[in-house]
Structure formats: C-alpha cells, structure tokens
C-alpha positions in Angstrom: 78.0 105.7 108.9 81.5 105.6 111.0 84.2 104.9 108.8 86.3 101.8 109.5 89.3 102.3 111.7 92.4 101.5 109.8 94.2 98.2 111.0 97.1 98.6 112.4 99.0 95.3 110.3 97.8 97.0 107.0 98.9 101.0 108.0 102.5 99.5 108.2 102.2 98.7 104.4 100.4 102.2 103.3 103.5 103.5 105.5 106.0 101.6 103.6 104.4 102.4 100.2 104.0 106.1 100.9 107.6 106.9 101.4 107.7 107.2 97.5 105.7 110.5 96.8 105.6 110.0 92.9 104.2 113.9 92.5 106.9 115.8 93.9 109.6 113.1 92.6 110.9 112.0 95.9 111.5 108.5 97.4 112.5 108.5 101.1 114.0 104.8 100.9 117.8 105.7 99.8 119.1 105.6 103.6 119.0 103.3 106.7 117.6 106.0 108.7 114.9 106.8 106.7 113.4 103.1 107.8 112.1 104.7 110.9 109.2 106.4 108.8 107.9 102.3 108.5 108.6 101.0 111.6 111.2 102.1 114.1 112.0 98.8 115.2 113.1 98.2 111.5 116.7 97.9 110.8 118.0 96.8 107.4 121.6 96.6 105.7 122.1 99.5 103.3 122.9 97.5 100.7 119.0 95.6 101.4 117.4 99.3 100.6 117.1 98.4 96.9 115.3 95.3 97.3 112.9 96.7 100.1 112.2 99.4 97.3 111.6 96.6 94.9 109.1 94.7 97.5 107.6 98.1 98.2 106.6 98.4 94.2 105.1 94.8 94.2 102.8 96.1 96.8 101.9 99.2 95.1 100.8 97.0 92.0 98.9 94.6 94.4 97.1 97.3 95.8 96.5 99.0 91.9 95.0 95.3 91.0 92.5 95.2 93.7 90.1 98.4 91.9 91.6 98.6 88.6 90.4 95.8 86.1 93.3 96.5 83.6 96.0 96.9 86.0 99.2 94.2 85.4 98.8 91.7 87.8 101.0 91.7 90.5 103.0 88.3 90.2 106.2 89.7 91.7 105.0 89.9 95.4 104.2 86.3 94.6 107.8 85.3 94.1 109.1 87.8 96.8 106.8 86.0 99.3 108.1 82.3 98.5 112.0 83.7 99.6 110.2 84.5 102.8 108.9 81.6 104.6 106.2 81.7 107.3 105.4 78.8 109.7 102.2 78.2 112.0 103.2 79.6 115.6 100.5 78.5 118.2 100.6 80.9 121.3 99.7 79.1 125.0 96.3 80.5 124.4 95.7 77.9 121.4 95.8 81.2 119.2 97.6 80.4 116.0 99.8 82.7 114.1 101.5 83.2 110.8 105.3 84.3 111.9 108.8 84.1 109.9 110.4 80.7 109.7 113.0 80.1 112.0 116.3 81.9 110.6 115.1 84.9 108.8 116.9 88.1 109.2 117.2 91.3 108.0 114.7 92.3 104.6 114.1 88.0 104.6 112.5 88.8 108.1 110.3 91.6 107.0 109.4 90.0 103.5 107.6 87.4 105.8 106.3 90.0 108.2 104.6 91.6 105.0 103.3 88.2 103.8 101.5 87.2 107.4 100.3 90.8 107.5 98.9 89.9 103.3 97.7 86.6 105.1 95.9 87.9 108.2 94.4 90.8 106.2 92.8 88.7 103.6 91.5 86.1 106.3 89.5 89.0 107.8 88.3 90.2 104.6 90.3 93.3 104.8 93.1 92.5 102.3 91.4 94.6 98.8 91.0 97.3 101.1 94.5 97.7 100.6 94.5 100.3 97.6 96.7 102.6 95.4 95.8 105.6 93.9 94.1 105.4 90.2 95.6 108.7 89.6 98.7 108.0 87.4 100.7 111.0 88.7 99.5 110.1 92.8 99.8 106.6 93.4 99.5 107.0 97.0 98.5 103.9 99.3 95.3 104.3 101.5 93.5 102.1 103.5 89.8 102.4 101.8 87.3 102.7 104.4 84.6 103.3 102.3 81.6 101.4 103.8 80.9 100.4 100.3 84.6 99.4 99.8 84.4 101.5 96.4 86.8 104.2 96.6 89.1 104.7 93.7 91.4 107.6 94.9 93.3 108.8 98.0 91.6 111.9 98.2 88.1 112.9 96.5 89.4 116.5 96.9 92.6 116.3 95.1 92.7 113.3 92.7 89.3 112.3 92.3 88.2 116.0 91.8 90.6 116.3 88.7 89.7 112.9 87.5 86.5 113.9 87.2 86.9 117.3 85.8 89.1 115.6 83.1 86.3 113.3 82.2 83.8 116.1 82.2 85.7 118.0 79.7 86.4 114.7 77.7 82.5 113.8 77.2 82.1 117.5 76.5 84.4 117.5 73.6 82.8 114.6 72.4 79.7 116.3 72.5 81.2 119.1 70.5 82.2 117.0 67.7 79.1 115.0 67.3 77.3 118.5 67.3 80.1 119.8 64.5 79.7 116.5 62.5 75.6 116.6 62.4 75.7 119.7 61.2 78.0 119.3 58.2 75.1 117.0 56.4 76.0 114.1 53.5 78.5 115.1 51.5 77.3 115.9 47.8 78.1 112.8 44.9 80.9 113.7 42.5 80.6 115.6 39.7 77.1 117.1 41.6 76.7 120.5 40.2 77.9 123.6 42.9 74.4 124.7 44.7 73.1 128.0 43.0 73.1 131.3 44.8 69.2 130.8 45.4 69.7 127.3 47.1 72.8 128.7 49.4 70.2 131.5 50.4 67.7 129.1 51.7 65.7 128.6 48.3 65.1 132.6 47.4 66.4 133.4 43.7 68.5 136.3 42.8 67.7 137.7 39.7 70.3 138.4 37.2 71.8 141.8 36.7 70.3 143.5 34.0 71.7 143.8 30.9 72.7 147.1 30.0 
C-alpha cells in the first residue's frame, strides 16, 4: 500500500521542529537567517527567535502526546494559540478559511499560521499524524504515514532498531534472573543443621577415614 503523501500545511511544522537536532546538540534557531530552513517567506525580529523556539517545543510535546500515553500534555501550545487570534475568511468561491486576525505581525502572525494549520489538519483527520520521535535522545518530527497510523519512531532503522534491541536485552536479563533465582531453591529454616557431605553429593555417603 502507497504511503500517504505528506501535507504540505503539516511539513511546515516537522520543518520548524527539526531545526533542533537533539543528537548532535545543535539548534538552528539562534539567527534570523536561519528562518529560511521553515519557510523563506518568514521574517521575524531577532529578539522574537526565543519565543519561536518556545512555540517550536510546545509542538514537539503535542506531537510526543499524540503516541505516547505518559507523555506531559501539551497545555502550552494551548495558551500560545489564544495570543494568536484566527478569524473565518470566506474566499469568492464560498470556501471558508481559518487566517490571522486582522493586525498580527511578526511571531503573532505565524503563532496563528500554526494554529489554522493545527485547525485544518485535525478537520481532515490528519492532525495525530503529527508525531515526535519516542526515542529520548532523537526527538525528531515526522509526518507518520503509516497506513495504520502506528508508527512510533522517525526511522525503523535507526531508533526503532535500538529500541528494540534495548528491549530484547532487557527481557533477556530478566530471563536470566528468573533462571538464577529458580535455581537457588528455599532457603533452609534457622538453626537447620549444614547438609552432610553425602547429601551435597547427591545422596551417596562417604565413609569415614579409618582409624589408624
């Protein structure tokens, strides 16, 4: 089965999210220029990069939530969102739109660019698509175009083939110590005379030395 093409509206949030490679330690939001890795029609103050980097890890956590039961729930994008207004904008067709209020500019603007983009996607049943790595060292965003919708890493090569060595090794330690505890047997009671030589010897006596 074909896999599903990634939406345009949703690849402009695994962009954004993805310019923070948490494995090699870099984050590619700390200039203007580096905006043009998003969307090159994206201009911000420099002073509005921390914030973008603060709406960026509110995604991240969104995206976590959506395969991850224990995952904190991702309550900041709510209150990022309500600073960023949308309105209903109906086109001459009759086609209605979520677009920015009126007045927004700068990272206000794009806030309410990434809400309608939140908003269309989850209309269409695309929105938990959205997804973050489950690796805690990756945290890469992906689009998941599973046909199942199931997929829990960015890449079955790379992080889901050590997250499934690791558990391999973890049941088969477990295994080890069940086998080392089973064959240690019930402790004797206290005070329980030591086991004789013939009993340690699988119930064959050894005589006495003779006397001489």
């Amino acid at each position: 089965m074909a896999e599903r093409p990634i939406p345009e509206d949703l690849a402009l949030l695994v962009r954004l999210l993805n310019t923070s490679d948490l494995e090699a330690g870099l984050d590619g939001l700390v200039t203007p220029a580096a905006l043009a890795e998003v969307d090159p029609a994206l201009t911000l103050a420099p002073g509005e990069l921390p914030a973008l980097r603060r709406l960026r890890e509110a995604l991240r956590a969104a995206g976590l939530a959506h395969h991850v039961e224990d995952a904190p729930p991702p309550a900041e994008l709510t209150a990022l969102f309500a600073r960023a207004p949308l309105v209903v904008e109906v086109a001459d067709d009759g086609a209605a739109l979520l677009v920015p209020a009126p007045g927004l500019h700068g990272l206000p603007a794009f806030t309410a660019r990434v809400a309608a983009v939140v908003a269309a996607a989850e209309a269409r049943g695309e929105w938990r698509r959205f997804r973050v790595c489950e690796a805690d060292d990756c945290r890469w965003a992906y689009y998941d175009q599973s046909p199942a919708g199931r997929r829990r890493w960015c890449s079955m090569r790379t992080c889901g083939a050590r997250a499934k060595m690791r558990a391999y090794r973890a049941k088969q330690t477990q295994a080890k110590q069940a086998q080392q505890r089973a064959g240690e047997g019930p402790m004797p009671p206290a005070g329980a005379p030591a086991p004789s030589g013939g009993e340690r010897n699988g119930g064959a006596a050894t005589p006495p030395p003779p006397r001489p």
